[in-house]
ZAFI-776370 format. One record per residue (C-alpha): residue in three letters; chain; x, y, z. Coordinates in steps of 0.1 Angstrom, whole numbers. Each point is the difference from the previous one (the first is absolute). Layout:
BEGIN
MARMI rest kette    xx    yy    zz
MARMI  ALA     A     X     Y     Z
...
END
This chain:
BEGIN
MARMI rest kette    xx    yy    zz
MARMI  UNK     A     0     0     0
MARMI  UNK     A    14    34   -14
MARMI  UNK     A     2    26    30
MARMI  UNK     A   -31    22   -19
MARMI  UNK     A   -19   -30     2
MARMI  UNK     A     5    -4    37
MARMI  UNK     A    -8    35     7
MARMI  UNK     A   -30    -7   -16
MARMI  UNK     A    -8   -29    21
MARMI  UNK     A     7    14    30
MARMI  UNK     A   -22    31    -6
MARMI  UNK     A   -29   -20    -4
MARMI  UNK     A   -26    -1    33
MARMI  UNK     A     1   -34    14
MARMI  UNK     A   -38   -16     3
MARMI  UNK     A   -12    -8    38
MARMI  UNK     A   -28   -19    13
MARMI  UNK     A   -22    25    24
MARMI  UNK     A   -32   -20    12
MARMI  UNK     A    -6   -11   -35
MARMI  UNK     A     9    32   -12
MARMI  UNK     A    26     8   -24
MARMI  UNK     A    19    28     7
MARMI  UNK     A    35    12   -10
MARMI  UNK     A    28    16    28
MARMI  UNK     A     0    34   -15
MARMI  UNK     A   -41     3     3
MARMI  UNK     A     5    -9    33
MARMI  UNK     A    22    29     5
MARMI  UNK     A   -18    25   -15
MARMI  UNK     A   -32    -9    21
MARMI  UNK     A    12     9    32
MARMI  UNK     A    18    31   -12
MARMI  UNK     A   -30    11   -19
MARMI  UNK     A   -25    -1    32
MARMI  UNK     A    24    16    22
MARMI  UNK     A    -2    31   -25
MARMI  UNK     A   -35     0    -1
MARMI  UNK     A     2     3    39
MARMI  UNK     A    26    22     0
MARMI  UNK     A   -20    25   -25
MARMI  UNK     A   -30    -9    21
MARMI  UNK     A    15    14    32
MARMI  UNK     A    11    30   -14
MARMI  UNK     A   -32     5   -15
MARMI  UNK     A   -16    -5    35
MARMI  UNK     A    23    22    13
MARMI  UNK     A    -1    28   -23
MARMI  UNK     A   -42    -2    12
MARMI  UNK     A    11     0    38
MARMI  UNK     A    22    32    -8
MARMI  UNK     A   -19    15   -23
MARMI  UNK     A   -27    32    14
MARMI  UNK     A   -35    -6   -16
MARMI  UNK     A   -29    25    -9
MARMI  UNK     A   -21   -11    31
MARMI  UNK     A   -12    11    34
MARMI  UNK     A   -10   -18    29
MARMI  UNK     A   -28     8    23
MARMI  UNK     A     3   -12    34
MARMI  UNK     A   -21     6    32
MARMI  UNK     A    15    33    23
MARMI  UNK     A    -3     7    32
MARMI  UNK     A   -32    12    17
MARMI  UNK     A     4    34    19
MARMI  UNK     A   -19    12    25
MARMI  UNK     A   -12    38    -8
MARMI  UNK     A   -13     5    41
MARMI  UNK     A    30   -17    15
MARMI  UNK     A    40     4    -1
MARMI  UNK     A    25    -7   -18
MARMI  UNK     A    33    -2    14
MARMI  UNK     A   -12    16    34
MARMI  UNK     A   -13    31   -20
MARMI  UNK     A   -39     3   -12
MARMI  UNK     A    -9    -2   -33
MARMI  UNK     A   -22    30    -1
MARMI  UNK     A     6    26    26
MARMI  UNK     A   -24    38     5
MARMI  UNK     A    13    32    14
MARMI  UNK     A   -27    24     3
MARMI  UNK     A   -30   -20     5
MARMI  UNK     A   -11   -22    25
MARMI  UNK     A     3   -40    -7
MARMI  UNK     A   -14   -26    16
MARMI  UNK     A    11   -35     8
MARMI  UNK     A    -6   -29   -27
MARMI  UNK     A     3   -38     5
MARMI  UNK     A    -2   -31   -22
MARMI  UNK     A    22     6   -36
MARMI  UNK     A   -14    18   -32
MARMI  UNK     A    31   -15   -22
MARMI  UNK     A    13    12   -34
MARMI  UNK     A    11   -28   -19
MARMI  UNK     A    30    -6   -28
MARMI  UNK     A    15   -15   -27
MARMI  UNK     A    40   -13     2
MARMI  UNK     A    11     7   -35
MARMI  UNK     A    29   -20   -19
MARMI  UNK     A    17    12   -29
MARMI  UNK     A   -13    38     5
MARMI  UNK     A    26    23   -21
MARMI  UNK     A    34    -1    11
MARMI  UNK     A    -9   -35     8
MARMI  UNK     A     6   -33   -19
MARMI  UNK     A   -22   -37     0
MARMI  UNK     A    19   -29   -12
MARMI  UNK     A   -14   -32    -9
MARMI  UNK     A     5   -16    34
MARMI  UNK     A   -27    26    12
MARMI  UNK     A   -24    -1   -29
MARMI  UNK     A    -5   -37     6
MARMI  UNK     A    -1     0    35
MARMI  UNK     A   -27    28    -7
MARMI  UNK     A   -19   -19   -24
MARMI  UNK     A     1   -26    30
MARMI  UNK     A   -12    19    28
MARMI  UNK     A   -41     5     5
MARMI  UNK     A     5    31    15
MARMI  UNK     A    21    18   -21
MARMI  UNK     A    -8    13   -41
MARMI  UNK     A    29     6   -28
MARMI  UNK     A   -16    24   -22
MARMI  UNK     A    24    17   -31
MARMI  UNK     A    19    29    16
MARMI  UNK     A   -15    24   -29
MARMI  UNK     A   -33   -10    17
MARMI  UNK     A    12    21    28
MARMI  UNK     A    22    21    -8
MARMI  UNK     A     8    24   -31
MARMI  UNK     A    30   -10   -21
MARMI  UNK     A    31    18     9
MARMI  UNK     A    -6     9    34
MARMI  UNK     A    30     6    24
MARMI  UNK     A    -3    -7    32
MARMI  UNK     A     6    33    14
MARMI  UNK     A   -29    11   -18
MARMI  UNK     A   -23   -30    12
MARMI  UNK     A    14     8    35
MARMI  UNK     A   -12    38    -2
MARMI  UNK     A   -32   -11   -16
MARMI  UNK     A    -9   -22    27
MARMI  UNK     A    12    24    28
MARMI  UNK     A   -26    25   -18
MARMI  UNK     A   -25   -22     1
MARMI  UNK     A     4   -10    34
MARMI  UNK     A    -1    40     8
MARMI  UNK     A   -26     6   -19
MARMI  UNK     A   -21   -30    14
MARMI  UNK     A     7    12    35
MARMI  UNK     A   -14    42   -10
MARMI  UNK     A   -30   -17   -12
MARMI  UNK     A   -10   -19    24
MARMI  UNK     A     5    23    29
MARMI  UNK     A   -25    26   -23
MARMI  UNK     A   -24   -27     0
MARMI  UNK     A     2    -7    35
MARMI  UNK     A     1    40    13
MARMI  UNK     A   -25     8   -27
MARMI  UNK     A   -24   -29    12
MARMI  UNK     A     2    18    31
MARMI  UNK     A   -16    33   -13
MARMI  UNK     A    28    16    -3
MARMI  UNK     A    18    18   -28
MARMI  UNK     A    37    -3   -16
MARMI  UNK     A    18    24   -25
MARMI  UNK     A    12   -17   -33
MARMI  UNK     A    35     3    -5
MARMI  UNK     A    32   -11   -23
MARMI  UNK     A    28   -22    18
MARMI  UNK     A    30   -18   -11
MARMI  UNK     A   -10   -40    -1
MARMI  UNK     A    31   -10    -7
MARMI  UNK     A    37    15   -16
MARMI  UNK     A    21   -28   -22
MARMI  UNK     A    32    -9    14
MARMI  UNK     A    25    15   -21
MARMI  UNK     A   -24    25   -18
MARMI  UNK     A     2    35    -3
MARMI  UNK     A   -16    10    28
MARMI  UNK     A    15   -27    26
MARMI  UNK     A    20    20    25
MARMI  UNK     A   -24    31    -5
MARMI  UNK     A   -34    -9     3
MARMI  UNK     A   -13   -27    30
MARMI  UNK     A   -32   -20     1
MARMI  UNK     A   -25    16    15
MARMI  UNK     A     7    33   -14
MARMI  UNK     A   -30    25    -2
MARMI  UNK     A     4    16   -35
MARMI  UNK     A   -10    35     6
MARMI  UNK     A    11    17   -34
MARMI  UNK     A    18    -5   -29
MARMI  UNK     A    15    21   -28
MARMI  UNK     A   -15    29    24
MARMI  UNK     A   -35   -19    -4
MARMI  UNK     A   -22   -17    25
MARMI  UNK     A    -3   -34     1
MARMI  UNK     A   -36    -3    -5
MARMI  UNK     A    -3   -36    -9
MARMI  UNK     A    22   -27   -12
MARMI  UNK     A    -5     9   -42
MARMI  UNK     A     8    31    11
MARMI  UNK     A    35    -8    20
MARMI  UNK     A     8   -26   -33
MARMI  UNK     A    -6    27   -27
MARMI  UNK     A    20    25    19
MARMI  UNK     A    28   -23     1
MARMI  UNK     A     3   -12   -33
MARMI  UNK     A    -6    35   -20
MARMI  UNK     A    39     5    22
MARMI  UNK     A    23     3   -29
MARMI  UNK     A    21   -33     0
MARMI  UNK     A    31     3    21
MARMI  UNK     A    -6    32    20
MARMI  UNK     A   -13     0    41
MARMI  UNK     A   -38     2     7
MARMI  UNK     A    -7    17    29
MARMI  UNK     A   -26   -12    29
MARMI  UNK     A    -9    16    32
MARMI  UNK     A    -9   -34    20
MARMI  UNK     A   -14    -1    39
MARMI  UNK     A    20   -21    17
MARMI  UNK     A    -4    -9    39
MARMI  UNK     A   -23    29    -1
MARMI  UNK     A    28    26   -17
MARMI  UNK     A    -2    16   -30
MARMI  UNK     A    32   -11   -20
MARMI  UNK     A    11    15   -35
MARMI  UNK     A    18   -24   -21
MARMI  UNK     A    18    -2   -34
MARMI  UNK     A    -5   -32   -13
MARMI  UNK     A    21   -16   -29
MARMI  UNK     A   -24   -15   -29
MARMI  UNK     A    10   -32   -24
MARMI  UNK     A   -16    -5   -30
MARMI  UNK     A   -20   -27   -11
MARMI  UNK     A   -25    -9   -31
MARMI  UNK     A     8    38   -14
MARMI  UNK     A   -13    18    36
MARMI  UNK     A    18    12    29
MARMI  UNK     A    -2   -25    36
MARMI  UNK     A    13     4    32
MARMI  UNK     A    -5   -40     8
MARMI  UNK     A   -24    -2    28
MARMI  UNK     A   -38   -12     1
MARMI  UNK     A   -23    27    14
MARMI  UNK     A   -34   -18    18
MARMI  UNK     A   -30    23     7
MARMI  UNK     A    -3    10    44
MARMI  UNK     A   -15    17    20
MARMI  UNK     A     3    24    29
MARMI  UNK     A   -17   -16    34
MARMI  UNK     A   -18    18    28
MARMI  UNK     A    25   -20    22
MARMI  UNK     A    27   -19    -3
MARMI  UNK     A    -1   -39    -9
MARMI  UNK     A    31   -19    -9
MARMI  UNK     A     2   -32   -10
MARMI  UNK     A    36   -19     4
MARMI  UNK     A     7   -33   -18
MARMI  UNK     A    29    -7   -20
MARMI  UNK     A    10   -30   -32
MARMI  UNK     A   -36     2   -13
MARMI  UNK     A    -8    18   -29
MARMI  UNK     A   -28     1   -19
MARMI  UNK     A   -38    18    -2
MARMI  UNK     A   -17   -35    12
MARMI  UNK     A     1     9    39
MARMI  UNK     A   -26    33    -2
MARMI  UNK     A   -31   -15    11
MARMI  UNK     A    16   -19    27
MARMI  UNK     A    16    35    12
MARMI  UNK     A   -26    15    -1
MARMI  UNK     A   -20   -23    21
MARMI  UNK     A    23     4    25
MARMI  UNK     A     6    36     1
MARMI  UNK     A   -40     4     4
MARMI  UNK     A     2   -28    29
MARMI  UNK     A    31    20    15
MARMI  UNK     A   -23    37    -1
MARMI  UNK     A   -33   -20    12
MARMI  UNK     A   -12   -13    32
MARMI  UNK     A    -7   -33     6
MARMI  UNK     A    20   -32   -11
MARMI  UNK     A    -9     0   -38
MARMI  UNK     A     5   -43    -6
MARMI  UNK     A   -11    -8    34
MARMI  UNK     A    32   -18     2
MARMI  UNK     A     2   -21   -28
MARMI  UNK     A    24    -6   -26
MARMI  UNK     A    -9    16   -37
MARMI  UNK     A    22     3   -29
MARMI  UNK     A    -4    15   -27
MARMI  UNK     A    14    19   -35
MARMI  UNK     A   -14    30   -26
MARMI  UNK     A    13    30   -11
MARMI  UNK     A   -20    32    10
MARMI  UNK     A   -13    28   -20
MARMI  UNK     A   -10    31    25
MARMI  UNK     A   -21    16   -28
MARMI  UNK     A   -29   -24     3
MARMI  UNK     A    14   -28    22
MARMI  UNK     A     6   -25   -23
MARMI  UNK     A    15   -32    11
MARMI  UNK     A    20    -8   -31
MARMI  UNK     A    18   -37   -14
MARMI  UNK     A    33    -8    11
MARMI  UNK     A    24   -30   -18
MARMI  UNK     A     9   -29    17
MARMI  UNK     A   -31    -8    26
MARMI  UNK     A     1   -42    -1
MARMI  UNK     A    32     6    15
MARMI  UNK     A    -7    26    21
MARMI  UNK     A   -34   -19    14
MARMI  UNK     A    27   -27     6
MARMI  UNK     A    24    27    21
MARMI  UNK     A   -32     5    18
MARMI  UNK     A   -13   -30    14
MARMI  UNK     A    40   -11     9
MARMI  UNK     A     1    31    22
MARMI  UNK     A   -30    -9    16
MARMI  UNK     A   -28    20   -14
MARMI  UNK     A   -40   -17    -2
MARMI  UNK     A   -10    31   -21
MARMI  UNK     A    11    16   -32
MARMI  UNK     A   -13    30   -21
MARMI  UNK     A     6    -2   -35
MARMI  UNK     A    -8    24   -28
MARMI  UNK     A   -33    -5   -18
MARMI  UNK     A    20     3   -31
MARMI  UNK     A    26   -34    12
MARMI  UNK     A   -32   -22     3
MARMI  UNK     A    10   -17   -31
MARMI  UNK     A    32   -12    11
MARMI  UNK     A   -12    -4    38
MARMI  UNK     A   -24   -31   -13
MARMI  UNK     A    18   -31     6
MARMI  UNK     A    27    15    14
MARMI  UNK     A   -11     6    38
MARMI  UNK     A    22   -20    26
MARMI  UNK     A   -16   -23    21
MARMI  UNK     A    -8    21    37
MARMI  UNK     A    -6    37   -17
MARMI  UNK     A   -34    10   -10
MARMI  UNK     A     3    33   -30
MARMI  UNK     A   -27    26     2
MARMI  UNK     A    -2    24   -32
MARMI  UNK     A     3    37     9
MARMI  UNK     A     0    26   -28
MARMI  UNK     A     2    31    24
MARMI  UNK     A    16    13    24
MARMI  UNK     A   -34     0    21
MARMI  UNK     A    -6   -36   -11
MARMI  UNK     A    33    -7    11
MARMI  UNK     A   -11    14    43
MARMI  UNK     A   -30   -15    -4
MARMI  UNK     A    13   -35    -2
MARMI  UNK     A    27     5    25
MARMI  UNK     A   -24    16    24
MARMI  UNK     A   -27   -27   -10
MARMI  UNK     A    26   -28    10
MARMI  UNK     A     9    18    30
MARMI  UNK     A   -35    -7    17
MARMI  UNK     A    -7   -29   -17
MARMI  UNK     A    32   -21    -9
MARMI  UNK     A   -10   -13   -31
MARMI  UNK     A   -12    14   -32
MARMI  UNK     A   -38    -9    -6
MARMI  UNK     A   -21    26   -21
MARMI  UNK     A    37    12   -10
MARMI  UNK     A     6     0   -39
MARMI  UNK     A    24   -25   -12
MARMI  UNK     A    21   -10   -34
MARMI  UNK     A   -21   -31    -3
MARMI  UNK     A   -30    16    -1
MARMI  UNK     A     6    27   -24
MARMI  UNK     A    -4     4   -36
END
């Protein structure tokens, strides 16, 4: 045999018997190798899902506050000026944990165990939120809502009282980092601007942006009751001149009422505040001492309990912190059906009013007969 043919001979596979199956040494070596690439590309793929930040939020149930109790040794809503009265039993706002807010990320890992968990929803984040929005501008839109949430309910509570409150223009909110962070302060009463009053929040915006882009606008503000006179540097944005902050309609109180709770943001609380402020300014132990939660925004013009996001969860948050009672918005009843944990029973309140006359009504009674409920409406 001529060394070619040899080579030849010896570069043939050799035949083996494999259970009756005929396979040749060099299949049997690319089988092996050829699964553990698979698994290899597999587990970076799996990886690259673990690591990878998705579109999605998840809602889980908050914590339940207490708007007539403390928080941290202080009280939630404290009056100067006016006499208050002792309260008992708990008139709890309720809230939402959020995951993968702006600024934050959801990986797979969480999206599953979302999927997983009964008491928690993954919705698409632009479901939620716009697209593009920083978190420094989430986090002052929240902390003006919050503000705003807390102005209106104390209007509705004073103003349920008889008496009367002067509309005015505050600072909600100033983004971190914006023009006017360092200048301007939450809470800010916007007195004038470009030498104009502040009559009303159009009024504020249009002075603002008619600044010419670049130059200082300036605002008289009153803050801790002075009368301060500020330049304030402007930024421009979609072709009109900003000063970054989110201005939320106030008003001017016959006394003072301050309400003091920090890391929740939001307009969902208003009707719960509210309830308490008018049990704080009442006589008489408004829920009898029993434990109601509840959620709604609050519109002072006619008293409007308005729909809030998230209220399977926050129904959820309630009955875990111990409440019997909740009070959700006439306009959640559709997502309230089917969704109410075992242990809470919902009443529907559309008003304000409606809102004190189930609290007071389960005060005397403890329970909810001839109350109106989601069940039951149409």
């Amino acid at each position: 045999m001529t060394f070619p043919a040899y080579w030849e001979e010896r570069r043939k596979p050799r035949r083996v018997h494999n259970g009756g199956v005929n396979a040749t040494t060099s299949d049997r070596g690319r089988a092996p190798r050829a699964r553990l690439i698979v698994a290899a590309v597999l587990a970076v793929l799996l990886l690259l899902a673990f690591i990878t930040p998705l579109p999605y939020v998840i809602e889980y149930p908050g914590p339940a506050v207490n708007t007539i109790g403390e928080v941290e040794g202080k009280p939630v809503i404290s009056i100067e000026g006016h006499p208050s009265y002792p309260t008992s039993g708990q008139l709890d706002l309720t809230t939402v944990s959020i995951a993968g807010a702006p600024g934050h990320s959801v990986y797979a890992g969480d999206v599953l165990r979302g999927w997983f968990d009964p008491h928690a929803r993954v919705i698409p984040r632009e479901a939620i939120f716009p697209e593009g929005l920083s978190a420094s501008t989430n986090e002052a839109f929240n902390v003006a809502n919050m503000n705003s949430s807390q102005q209106e309910a104390i209007a509705q509570a004073v103003t349920a009282l008889g008496k009367e409150v002067t509309p005015l223009v505050l600072i909600g909110a100033v983004r971190q980092g914006g023009p006017a962070d360092g200048v301007l302060e939450p809470g800010d009463e916007v007195v004038q601007v470009a030498g104009k009053p502040a009559g009303s929040l159009q009024e504020v915006r249009e002075a603002t942006a008619s600044t010419p882009a670049g130059q200082k606008v300036q605002m008289q503000v009153r803050r801790a009751g002075k009368l301060i006179d500020l330049q304030v540097p402007t930024e421009t944005s979609g072709g009109k001149s900003r000063v970054g902050v989110v201005l939320v309609r106030g008003y001017r109180f016959p006394f003072e009422v301050k309400i003091s709770l920090d890391n929740i943001g939001g307009p969902s609380a208003g009707m719960m505040f509210a309830l308490g402020v008018y049990d704080k300014l009442t006589p008489g132990e408004l829920t009898g001492g029993k434990n109601i939660a509840g959620t709604g925004t609050i519109d002072t013009g006619d008293g409007k309990v308005g729909r809030i996001g998230g209220i399977a969860q926050k129904m959820i948050g309630a009955r875990n912190s111990g409440a019997r009672f909740f009070l959700a918005p006439a306009d959640n009843c559709k997502e309230v059906r089917g969704n109410v944990p075992d242990g809470l029973e919902v009443v529907r309140v559309g008003t304000f009013q409606e809102a004190l006359h189930a609290v007071e009504t389960i005060g005397k009674t403890g329970n909810i007969k001839g109350l109106p409920t989601c069940a039951a409406s149409r």
